[in-house]
C-alpha positions in Angstrom: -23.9 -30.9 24.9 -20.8 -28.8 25.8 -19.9 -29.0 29.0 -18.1 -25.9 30.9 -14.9 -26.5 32.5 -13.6 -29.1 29.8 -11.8 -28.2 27.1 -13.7 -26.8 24.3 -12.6 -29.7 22.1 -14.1 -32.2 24.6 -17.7 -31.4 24.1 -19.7 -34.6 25.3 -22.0 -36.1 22.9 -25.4 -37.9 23.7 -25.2 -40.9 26.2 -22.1 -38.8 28.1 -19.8 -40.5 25.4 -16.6 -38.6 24.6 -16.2 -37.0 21.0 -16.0 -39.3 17.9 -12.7 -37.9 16.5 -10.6 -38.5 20.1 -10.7 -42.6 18.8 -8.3 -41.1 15.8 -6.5 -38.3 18.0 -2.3 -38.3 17.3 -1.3 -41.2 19.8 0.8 -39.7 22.9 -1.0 -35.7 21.8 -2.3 -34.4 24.5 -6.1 -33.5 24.0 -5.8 -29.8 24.9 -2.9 -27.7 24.6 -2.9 -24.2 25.6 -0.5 -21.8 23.9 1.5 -19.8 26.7 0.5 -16.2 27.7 2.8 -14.3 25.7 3.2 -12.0 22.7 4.8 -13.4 18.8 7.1 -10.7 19.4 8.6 -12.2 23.1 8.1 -15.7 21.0 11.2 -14.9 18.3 13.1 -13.2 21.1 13.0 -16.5 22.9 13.8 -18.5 20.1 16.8 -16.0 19.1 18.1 -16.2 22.6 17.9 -19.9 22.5 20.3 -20.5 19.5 21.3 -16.6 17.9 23.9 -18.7 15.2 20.7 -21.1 14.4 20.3 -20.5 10.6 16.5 -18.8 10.8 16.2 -18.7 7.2 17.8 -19.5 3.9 16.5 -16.8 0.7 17.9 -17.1 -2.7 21.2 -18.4 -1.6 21.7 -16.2 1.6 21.4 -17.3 5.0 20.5 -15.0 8.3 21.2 -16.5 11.5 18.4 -16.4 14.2 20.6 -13.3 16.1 21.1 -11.7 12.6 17.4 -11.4 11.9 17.0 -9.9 16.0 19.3 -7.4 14.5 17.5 -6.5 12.1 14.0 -6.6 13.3 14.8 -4.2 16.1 16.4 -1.6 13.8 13.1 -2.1 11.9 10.9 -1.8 14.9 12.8 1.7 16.3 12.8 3.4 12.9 8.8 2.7 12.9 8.1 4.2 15.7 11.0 7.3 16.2 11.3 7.8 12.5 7.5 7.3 11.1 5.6 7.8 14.8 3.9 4.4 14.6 2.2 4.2 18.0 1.4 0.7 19.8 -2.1 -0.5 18.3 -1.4 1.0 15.0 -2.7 -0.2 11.4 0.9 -1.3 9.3 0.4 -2.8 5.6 2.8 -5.1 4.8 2.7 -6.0 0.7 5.6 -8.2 -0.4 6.4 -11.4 -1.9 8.2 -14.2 0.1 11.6 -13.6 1.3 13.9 -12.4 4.2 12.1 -8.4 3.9 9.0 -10.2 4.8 10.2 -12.2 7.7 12.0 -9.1 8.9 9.6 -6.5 8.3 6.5 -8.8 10.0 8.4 -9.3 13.3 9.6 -5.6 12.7 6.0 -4.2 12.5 5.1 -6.9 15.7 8.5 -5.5 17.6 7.2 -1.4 17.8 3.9 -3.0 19.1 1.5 -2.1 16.2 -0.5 -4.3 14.2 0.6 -6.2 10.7 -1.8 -6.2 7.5 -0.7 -8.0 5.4 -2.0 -7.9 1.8 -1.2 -10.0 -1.2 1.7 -8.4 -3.3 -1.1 -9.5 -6.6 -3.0 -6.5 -5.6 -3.3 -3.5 -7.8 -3.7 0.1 -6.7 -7.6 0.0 -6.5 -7.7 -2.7 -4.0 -4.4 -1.6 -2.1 -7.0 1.7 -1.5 -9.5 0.3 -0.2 -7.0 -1.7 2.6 -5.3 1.4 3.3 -8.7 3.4 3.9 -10.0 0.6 5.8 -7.4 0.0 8.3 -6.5 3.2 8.6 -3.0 2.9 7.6 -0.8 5.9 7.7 2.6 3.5 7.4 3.2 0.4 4.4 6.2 -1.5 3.9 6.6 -2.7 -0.3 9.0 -3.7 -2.0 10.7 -1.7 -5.3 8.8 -3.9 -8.1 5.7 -3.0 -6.0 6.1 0.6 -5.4 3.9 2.3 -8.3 0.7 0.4 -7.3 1.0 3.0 -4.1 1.1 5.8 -6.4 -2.2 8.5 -4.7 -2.9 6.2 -2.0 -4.0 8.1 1.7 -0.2 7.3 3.3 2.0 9.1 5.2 5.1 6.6 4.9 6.1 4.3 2.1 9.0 2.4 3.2 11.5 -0.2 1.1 13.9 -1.6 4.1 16.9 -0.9 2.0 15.8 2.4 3.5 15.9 1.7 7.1 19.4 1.7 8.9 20.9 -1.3 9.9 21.9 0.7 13.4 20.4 -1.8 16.2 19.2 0.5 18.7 19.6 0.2 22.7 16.7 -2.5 24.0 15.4 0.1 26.4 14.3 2.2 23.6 11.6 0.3 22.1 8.1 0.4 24.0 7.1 -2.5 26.4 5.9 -5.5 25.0 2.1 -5.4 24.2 -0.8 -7.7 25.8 -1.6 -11.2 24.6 -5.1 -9.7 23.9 -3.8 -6.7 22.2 -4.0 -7.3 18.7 -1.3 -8.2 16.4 -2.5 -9.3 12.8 -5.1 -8.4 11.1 -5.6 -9.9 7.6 -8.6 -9.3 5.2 -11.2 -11.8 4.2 -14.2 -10.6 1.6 -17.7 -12.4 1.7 -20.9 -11.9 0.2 -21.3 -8.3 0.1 -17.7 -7.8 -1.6 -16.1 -5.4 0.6 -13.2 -7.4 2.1 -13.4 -7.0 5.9 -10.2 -6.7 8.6 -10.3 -10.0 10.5 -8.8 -9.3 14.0 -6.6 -11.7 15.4 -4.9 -11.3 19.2 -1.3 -12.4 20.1 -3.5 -15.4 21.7 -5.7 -16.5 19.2 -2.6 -16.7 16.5 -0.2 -18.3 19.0 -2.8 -21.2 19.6 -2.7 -21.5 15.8 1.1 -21.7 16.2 1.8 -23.5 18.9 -0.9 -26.3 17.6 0.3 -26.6 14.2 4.0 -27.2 15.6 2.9 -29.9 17.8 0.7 -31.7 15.6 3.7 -31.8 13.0 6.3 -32.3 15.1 8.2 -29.3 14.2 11.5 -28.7 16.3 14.4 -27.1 16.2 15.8 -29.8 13.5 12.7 -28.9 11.6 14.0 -27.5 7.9 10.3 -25.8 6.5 10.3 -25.1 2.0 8.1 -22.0 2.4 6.4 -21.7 -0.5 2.7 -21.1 0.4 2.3 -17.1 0.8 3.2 -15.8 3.7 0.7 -12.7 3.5 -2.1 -15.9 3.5 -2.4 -17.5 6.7 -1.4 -21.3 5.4 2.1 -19.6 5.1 1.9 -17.6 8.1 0.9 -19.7 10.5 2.6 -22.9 9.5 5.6 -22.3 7.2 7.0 -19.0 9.0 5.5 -18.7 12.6 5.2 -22.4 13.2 8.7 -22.8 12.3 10.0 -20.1 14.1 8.3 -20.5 17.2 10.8 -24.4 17.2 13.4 -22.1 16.2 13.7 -24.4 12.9 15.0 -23.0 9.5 13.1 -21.8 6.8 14.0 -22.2 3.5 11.7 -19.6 1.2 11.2 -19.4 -2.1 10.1 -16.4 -3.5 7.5 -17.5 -5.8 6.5 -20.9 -6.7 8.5 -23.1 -8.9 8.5 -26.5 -8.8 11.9 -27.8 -10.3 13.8 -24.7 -7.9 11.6 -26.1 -5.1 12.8 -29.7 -5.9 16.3 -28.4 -5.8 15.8 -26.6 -2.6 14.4 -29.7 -0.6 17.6 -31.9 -1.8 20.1 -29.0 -1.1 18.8 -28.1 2.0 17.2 -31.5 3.3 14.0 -30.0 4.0 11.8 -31.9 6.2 8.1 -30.2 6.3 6.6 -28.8 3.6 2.8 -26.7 3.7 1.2 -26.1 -0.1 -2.0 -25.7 -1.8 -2.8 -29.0 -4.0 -1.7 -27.4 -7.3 2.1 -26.8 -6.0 2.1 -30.9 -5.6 0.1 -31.5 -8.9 3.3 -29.4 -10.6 6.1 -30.5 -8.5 4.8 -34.4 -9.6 4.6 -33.4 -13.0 7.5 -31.8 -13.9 10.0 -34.6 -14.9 13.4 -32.5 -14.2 11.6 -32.0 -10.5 11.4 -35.7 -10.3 15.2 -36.2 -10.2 15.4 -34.4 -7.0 15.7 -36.3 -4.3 13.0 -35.6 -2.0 13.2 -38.4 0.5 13.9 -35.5 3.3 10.4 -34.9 3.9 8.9 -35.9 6.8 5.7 -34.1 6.8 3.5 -32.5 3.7 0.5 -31.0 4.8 -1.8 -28.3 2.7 -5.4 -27.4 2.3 -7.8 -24.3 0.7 -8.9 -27.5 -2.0 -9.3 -31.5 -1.7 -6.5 -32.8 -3.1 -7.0 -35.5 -6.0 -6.6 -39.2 -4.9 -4.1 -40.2 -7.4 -1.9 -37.2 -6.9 -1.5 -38.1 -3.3 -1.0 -41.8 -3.9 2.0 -40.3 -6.5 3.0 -38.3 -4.1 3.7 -41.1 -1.3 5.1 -43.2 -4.2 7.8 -40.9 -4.6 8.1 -39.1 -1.1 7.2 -42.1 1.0 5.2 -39.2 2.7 1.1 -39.3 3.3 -0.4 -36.0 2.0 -1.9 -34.7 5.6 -5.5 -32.7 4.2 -6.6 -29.6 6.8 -9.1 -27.0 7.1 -9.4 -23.3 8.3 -10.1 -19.6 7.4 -8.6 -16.5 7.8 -11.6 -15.9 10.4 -9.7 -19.3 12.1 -6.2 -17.7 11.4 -5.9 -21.1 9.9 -6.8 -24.5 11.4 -10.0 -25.6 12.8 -9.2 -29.0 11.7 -6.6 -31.3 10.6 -6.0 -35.1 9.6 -4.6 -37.3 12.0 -1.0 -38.4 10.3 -1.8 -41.8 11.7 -4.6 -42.1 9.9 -5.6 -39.7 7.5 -8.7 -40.0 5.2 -8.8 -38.7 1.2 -10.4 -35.5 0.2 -11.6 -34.9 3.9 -10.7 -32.1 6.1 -9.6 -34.1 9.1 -10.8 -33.6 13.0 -11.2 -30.8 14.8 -7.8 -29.9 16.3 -6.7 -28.5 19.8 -9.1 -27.2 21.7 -11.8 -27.0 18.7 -15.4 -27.8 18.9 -17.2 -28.2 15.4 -20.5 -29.1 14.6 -22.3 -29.6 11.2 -26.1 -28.5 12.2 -29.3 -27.2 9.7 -28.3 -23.7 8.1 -31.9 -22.5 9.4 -33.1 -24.0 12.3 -29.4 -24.4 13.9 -30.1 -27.6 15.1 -26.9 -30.5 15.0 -27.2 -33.2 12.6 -26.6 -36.6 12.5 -23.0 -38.4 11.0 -23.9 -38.6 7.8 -26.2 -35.6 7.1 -25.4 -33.0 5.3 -25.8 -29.1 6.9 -23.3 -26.0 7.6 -20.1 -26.9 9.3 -19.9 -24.1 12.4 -16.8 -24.2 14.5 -15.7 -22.4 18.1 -12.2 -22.8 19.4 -9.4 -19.9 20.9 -8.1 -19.4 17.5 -11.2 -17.3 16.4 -10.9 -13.8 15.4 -12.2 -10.8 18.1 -14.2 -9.0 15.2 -14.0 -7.5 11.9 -12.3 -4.1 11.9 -15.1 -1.6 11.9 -17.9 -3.8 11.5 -19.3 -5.1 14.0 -23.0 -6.1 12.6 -21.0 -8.5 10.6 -19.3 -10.0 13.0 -22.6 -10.6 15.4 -24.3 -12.5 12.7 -21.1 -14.9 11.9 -22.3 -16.5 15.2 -25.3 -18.7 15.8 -26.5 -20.6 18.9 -27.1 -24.8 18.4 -30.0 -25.8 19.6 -28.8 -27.7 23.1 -25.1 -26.8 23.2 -24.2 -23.7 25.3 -22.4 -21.0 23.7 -22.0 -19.5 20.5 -20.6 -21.1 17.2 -19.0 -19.3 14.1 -20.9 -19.7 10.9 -18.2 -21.0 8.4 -20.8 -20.9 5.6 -19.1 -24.3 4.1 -21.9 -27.4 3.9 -20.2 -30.6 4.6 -21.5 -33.6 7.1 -19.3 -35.6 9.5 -18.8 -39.3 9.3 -19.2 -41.6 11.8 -15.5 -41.8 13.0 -16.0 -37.9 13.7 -13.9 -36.5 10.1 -15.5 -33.7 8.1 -16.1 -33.6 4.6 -16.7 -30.1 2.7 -19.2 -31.1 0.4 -21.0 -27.2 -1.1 -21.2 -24.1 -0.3 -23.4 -22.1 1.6 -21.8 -18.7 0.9 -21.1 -17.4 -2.5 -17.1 -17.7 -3.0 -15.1 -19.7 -5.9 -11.9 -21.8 -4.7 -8.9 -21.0 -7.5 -5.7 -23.4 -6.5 -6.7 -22.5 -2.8 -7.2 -18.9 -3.4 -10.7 -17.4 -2.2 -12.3 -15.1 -4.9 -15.5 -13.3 -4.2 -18.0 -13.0 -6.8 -19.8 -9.8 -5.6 -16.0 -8.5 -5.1 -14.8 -8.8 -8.9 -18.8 -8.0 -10.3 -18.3 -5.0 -8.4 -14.7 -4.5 -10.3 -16.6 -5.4 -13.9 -19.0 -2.8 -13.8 -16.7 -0.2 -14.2 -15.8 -1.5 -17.6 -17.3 1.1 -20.2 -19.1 -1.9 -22.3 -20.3 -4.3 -19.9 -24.4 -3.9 -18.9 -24.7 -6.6 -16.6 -22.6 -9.4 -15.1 -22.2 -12.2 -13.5 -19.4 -14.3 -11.9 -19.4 -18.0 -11.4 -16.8 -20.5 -10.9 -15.8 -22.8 -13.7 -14.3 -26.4 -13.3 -10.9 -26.1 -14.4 -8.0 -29.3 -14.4 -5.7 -27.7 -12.8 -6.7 -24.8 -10.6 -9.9 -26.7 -9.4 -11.7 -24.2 -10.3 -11.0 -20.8 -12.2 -13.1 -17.6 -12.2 -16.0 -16.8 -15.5 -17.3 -13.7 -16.2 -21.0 -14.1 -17.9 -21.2 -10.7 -19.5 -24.3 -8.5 -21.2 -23.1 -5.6 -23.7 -24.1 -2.3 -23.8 -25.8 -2.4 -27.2 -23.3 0.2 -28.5 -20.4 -2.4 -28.0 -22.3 -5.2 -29.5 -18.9 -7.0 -31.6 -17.3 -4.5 -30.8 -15.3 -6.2 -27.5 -13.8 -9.4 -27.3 -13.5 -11.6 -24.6 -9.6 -11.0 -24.3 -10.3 -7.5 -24.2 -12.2 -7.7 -21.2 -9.5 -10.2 -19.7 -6.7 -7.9 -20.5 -8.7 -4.8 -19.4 -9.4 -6.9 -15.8 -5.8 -7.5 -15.3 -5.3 -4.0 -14.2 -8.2 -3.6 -12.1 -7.7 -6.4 -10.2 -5.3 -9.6 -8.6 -4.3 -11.7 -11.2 -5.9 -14.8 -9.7 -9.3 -13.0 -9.6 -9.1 -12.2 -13.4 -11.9 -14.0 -15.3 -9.9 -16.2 -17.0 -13.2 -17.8 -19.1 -15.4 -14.9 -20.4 -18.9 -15.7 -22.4 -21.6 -13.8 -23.5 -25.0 -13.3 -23.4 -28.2 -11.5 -24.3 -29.4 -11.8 -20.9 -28.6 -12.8 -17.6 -31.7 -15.3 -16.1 -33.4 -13.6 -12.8 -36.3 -14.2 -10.5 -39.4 -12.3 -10.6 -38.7 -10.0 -8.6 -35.0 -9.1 -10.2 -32.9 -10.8 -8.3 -29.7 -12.1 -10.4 -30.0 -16.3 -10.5 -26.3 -16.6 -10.1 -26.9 -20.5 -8.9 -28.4 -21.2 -12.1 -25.5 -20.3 -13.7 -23.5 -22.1 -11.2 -25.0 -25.6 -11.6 -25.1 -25.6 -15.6 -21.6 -25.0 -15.9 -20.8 -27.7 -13.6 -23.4 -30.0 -15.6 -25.9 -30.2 -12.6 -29.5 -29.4 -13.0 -30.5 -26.3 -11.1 -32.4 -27.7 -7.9 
C-alpha cells in the first residue's frame, strides 16, 4: 500500500517490504529528489549568471555563449509582450526544426511569462489549424521554409526572429517571474478519439523531469549533449536541451538527423551524452563512413519511444564502450516515468520507476495490482504528471483510476506490460489504439479521420505494419467508391496523404479491399486487421 508522508516512489509492498526496484537503484542516488521551487525561466538565468562565456550551444558551425543566448532571449521576451501584447498565461506556438532559433525562441516565449506549444515543424496547414484553434493562439514563432503552412490560419502575429531586434531591453521591463504552478509548456498528445489534446505541464512538473534526468545521467557543466532527438518532442526537450541547460553544459544540435554529420559532431566536439530514438543508432552503426568517427567521447546513450534490438545495442557497446540505457515516458509524463539503472540495465525493458515515481501494472478492468509476472495496464503517479488537458477536462478525469488497496489516484498509461520480479517493466501490447513509427506516436482514428476526406476512398482503416527499420510504419486498408474502382493507385493516395498530413503519419503501405470485416452491430474490427498483419491469430 502507499504510505503518506514517504516519497511517492517508496510505496511499501505486502509484508512492509520496501519496493523491488530500490535493490537496483543508481548506487550513491538519493531515493527522492525534489526539483527546487522555481520557474525554467529563473533556471537559465542561473545558469547564464554562473558561467555567461560558457559555450551554451554549438549550431551548424556557430557557437552562442551562455550570456549571448540571455541576450537574446530577453530581446525575444520584450518584443512578445510590448510589440505583439503577449500577456503572462498566454498560448505561444513554437514550429521549428532544431537549432539556436528554437533554443532562443523557447526560453524567449518562457521569459514574457506565457506558455510554449510547441508543434512538430512535419505538420501541414490542416493540423497547424487545429493547434492554433485549440490553444488559442493569437502569437507563433516559424521559421522561413515553414512560413506558407500558416497561410489562413486564426493568428494575429507570425514571427521569424530575424524579425525581432537584437536591442536587450532594461531587466525591469519584463513582467515578474511567474509561479512554479503557473503553466509553462503545453505540448499535444492525440488518443483514441483523434483530436490531439493540450497536455498541461507546470514549471514544477517539467523541472522534476529536468532535474531527474540530469542526475540520473550525471550531466554537469562538462556535460557536451549531440541533440538530435526533436526538441518540440519531449525526449529532446527534457533531456537534450533543458537537462543540459539546467548543468549549464553545451549542446551541440543538429538540425535534422544524419548520421555520418552526427558522427563528425561527436569527434569534433567530444560529445559526451547522447538521447535518440532506436533508429538514429540502427543508422549511425550502419553507415560505414560514420564508423570512422571516433566516438569513444560518449559517456552516456540513453533513448526510448521503441525497444531497441539486442544486437544493435551489443554493436553499439562494441564500438562506443557505452551500454544503451532503455527508458519510458509520455508526453502526459513530460517524459520519464521510468528509466534503466546504468549499473545494471536490462534489454528491451523500460527500466524502474525513477524519482519520486510510483508505478503499478494492475487488471485494465477491475484495477486490481497484479503479480511480477502477470501481464495488465502499466498505470503510473509521480510530480511529473500533467495538470489537465487544455479544455477537456472529462478526458483528463478518466486517465485516472483508483487500485484496489493503494490510496490515491493512478494515471492510465493504456500500455500493457507486467513487472518482473527485480521490480523492471516490460511494455509488452497495447491497450490503447496507437502505432509506434521510429518512436513517433501516430493515431489511427487521427489519420482515418484525415483519409476520408480523399474523394475516392469509402471506408478505411489504419493499422500498424512491422517494418525493419522503423519498427513499425503506418497502412492504410482502403474501400473504393465504386466510381474509382482502378481508377486510383496506391501511390496516389500516398502522394495525395503527404499534403494532408506529417510525413511520418503518411501510410507508407496502402492495400485494398472489397470490404473492411465488422462486428454485428457495425463496429470497424480494426484488431483483426492488427493481428493478421503481424501473423497472429485474432484472439
Amino acid at each position: 500500500m502507499y504510505v503518506p508522508g514517504r516519497p511517492p516512489g517508496a510505496t511499501i509492498l505486502s509484508g512492509g517490504m520496501e519496493p523491488r526496484h530500490f535493490g537496483h537503484w543508481p548506487p550513491g542516488m538519493p531515493r527522492s529528489l525534489r526539483a527546487p521551487r522555481t520557474t525554467l525561466s529563473k533556471m537559465f538565468e542561473d545558469s547564464a549568471a554562473r558561467n555567461p562565456e560558457k559555450v551554451a550551444a554549438v549550431f551548424e558551425g556557430t557557437s552562442i555563449s551562455y550570456g549571448e543566448l540571455r541576450g537574446k532571449v530577453e530581446s525575444l521576451a520584450a518584443h512578445l509582450q510590448l510589440a505583439c501584447g503577449v500577456a503572462p498565461g498566454e498560448r505561444v506556438l513554437l514550429c521549428m526544426q532544431n537549432g539556436l532559433d528554437f533554443v532562443i525562441a523557447f526560453l524567449g516565449i518562457l521569459r514574457a511569462g506565457a506558455v510554449v506549444v510547441p508543434v512538430s515543424p512535419m505538420n501541414v496547414a490542416a493540423e497547424l489549424r487545429h493547434y492554433a484553434a485549440d490553444s488559442d493562439a493569437r502569437v507563433a514563432l516559424t521559421e522561413e521554409d515553414l512560413v506558407s503552412r500558416f497561410s489562413g490560419l486564426p493568428l494575429d502575429e507570425l514571427l521569424l526572429l530575424r524579425q525581432v531586434g537584437q536591442r536587450q531591453p532594461a531587466h525591469d521591463n519584463l513582467k515578474p517571474e511567474p509561479d512554479p504552478d503557473a503553466l509553462c509548456v503545453m505540448p499535444y498528445t492525440s488518443g483514441s478519439t483523434g483530436n490531439p489534446k493540450g497536455c498541461m505541464h507546470t514549471h514544477a512538473t517539467v523541472l522534476h523531469s529536468v532535474v531527474g534526468a540530469a542526475a540520473w545521467k550525471h550531466i554537469d557543466d562538462k556535460a557536451v549533449a549531440l541533440a538530435t532527438a526533436p526538441f518540440f518532442h519531449v525526449t529532446g526537450m527534457i533531456h537534450s536541451f533543458l537537462a543540459t541547460v539546467w548543468a549549464g553544459g553545451t549542446m551541440v544540435i543538429q538540425r535534422r538527423w544524419d548520421p555520418l554529420a552526427a558522427a563528425g559532431l561527436v569527434e569534433r566536439h567530444r560529445c559526451t551524452h547522447w538521447d535518440n530514438v532506436p533508429t538514429m543508432v540502427v543508422d549511425l552503426l550502419s553507415h560505414p563512413g560514420a564508423l570512422e568517427h571516433d566516438l569513444g567521447s560518449m559517456k552516456w546513450i540513453f533513448g526510448g519511444g521503441a525497444a531497441m534490438p539486442e544486437a544493435i545495442a551489443q554493436k553499439l557497446y562494441e564500438v562506443c564502450g557505452v551500454r544503451y540505457i532503455e527508458g519510458y515516458g509520455m508526453t502526459e509524463t513530460i517524459s520519464q516515468t521510468h528509466i534503466n539503472p546504468p549499473q545494471n540495465p536490462k534489454k528491451q525493458c523500460l527500466g524502474i520507476p525513477t524519482f519520486d515515481t510510483d508505478a503499478l501494472v494492475v487488471d485494465p478492468d477491475r484495477f486490481t495490482a497484479m503479480d511480477a509476472g502477470e501481464q495488465g495496464e502499466i498505470v503510473v503517479r509521480g510530480p511529473q504528471l500533467l495538470a489537465g488537458y487544455w479544455k477537456n477536462e472529462k478526458a483528463y478525469r478518466d486517465s485516472w483510476c483508483e487500485v484496489e488497496g493503494e490510496t490515491g489516484r493512478f494515471f492510465r498509461t493504456g500500455d500493457l506490460g507486467r513487472a518482473d520480479p527485480d521490480g523492471y517493466f516490460y511494455i509488452s501490447d497495447r491497450l490503447k489504439r496507437m502505432i509506434n513509427a521510429a518512436g513517433f506516436k501516430v493515431w489511427p482514428a487521427e489519420v482515418e479521420a484525415a483519409m476520408y476526406r480523399h474523394p475516392a476512398i469509402k471506408e478505411c482503416c489504419i493499422i500498424a505494419s512491422p517494418d525493419a527499420r522503423r519498427g513499425e510504419t503506418v497502412k492504410a486498408v482502403v474501400v473504393l467508391k465504386d466510381d474509382f474502382l482502378g481508377k486510383v493507385a496506391a501511390q496516389d493516395i500516398e502522394a495525395w496523404s503527404r499534403a494532408q498530413m506529417a510525413a511520418y503519419k503518411v501510410p507508407r503501405k496502402i492495400e485494398f479491399t472489397d470490404a473492411l470485416p465488422r462486428t454485428p452491430s457495425g463496429k470497424l474490427m480494426w484488431r483483426a486487421l492488427q493481428e493478421r498483419e503481424f501473423g497472429r491469430k485474432p484472439a
